[in-house]
N, C-alpha and C positions, 0 to 999 in steps of 0.2 A: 765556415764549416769546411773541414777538410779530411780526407782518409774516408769518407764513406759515417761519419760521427754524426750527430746530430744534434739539436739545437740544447735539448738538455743533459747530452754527456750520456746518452745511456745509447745502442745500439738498435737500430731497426733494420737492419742487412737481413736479403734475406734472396731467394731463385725459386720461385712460382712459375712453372709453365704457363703460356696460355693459350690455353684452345682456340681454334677461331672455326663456328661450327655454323651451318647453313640454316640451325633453328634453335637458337639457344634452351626456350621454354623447353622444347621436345628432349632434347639433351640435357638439360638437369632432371628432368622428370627420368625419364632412362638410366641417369647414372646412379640416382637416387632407389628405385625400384629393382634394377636389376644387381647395382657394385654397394649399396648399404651405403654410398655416399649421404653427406650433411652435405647441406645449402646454407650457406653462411650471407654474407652482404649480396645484395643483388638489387640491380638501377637498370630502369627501362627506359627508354625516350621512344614515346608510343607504344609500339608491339615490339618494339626490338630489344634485348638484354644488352646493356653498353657494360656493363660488367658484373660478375659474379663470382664468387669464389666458393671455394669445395672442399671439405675434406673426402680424400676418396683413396681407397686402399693404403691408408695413414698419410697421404702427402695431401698436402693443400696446391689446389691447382686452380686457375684464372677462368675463367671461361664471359665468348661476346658472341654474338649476332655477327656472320662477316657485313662487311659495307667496303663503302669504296676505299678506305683508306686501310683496311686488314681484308685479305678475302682466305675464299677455304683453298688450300694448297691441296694437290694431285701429285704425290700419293700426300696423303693426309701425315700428322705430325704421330712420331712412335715415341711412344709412354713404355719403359724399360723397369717393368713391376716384381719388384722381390716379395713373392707371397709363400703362405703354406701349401694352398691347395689351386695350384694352374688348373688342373684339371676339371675341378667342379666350378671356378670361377670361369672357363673357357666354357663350358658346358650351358653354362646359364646365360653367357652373352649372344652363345648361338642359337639357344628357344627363344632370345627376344629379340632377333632381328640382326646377327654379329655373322660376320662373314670369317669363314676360317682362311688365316695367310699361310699357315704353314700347321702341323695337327701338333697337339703334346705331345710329346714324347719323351722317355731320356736321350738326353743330349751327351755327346761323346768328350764335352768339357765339364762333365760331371753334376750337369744339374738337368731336372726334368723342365721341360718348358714350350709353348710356343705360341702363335702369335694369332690373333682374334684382331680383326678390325670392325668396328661399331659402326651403326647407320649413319655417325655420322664425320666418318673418312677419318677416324681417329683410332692408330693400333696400338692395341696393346699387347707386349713380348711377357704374358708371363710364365714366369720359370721360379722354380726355389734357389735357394742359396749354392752358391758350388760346393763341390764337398771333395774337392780338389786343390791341391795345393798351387801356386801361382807356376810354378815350374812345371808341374803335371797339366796344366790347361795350357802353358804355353806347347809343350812336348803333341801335346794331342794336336792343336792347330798344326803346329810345324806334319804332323802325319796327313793332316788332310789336305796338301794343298800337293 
């Protein structure tokens, strides 16, 4: 097998984040109740999740228990979410325990957006789509620096 192919010629390529969070069960329950996330495969050895996967704001994302060979990083890992509504979704992370990193707003590269980090040291940048062209959001950086 070569080029990333697989055994029967058909394709399984694929780039799954994965969390690595200080209480897995606690963290699917939250992402599940508060972001409308799906719990898809999930494997424990004891009390601890050795892996689990998610759909959650349309992307499938990884999630473990940290242990000695993955632990939770400082600052936590940033999840870069293109949704409709930052707003109400930033809003709901922060009734359920979501620390704000920076508040929504519009942004001066053309999209509303900002950043919520979750109890469990994981942020998420949401903002909607630009509504700026590639040359109008480089022109606006090139302003702010």
């Amino acid at each position: 097998m070569s080029g990333g192919g697989s055994v029967d010629g058909m394709s399984h390529n694929s780039v799954r984040p994965k969390l690595v969070v200080p209480d897995g069960s606690a963290a699917l329950t939250w992402y599940a109740d508060v972001l409308g996330a799906e719990v898809g495969q999930r494997f424990e050895a004891g009390d601890r999740v050795v892996f689990a996967d998610l759909v959650v704001l349309g992307t499938t994302v990884t999630l473990k228990d940290a242990d000695a060979a993955d632990q939770v990083s400082d600052p936590g890992p940033i999840l870069d979410c293109v949704v409709d509504d930052p707003d109400g979704i930033a809003a709901r992370m922060v009734e359920a325990g979501g620390e704000v990193v920076f508040p929504v707003d519009d942004q001066p590269y053309g999209a509303r957006g900002g950043r919520v980090r979750d109890p469990f040291g994981v942020q998420w940048l949401l903002q909607t789509p630009l509504t700026m062209s590639a040359d109008e959001v480089q022109r606006s950086i090139d302003e702010m620096d």
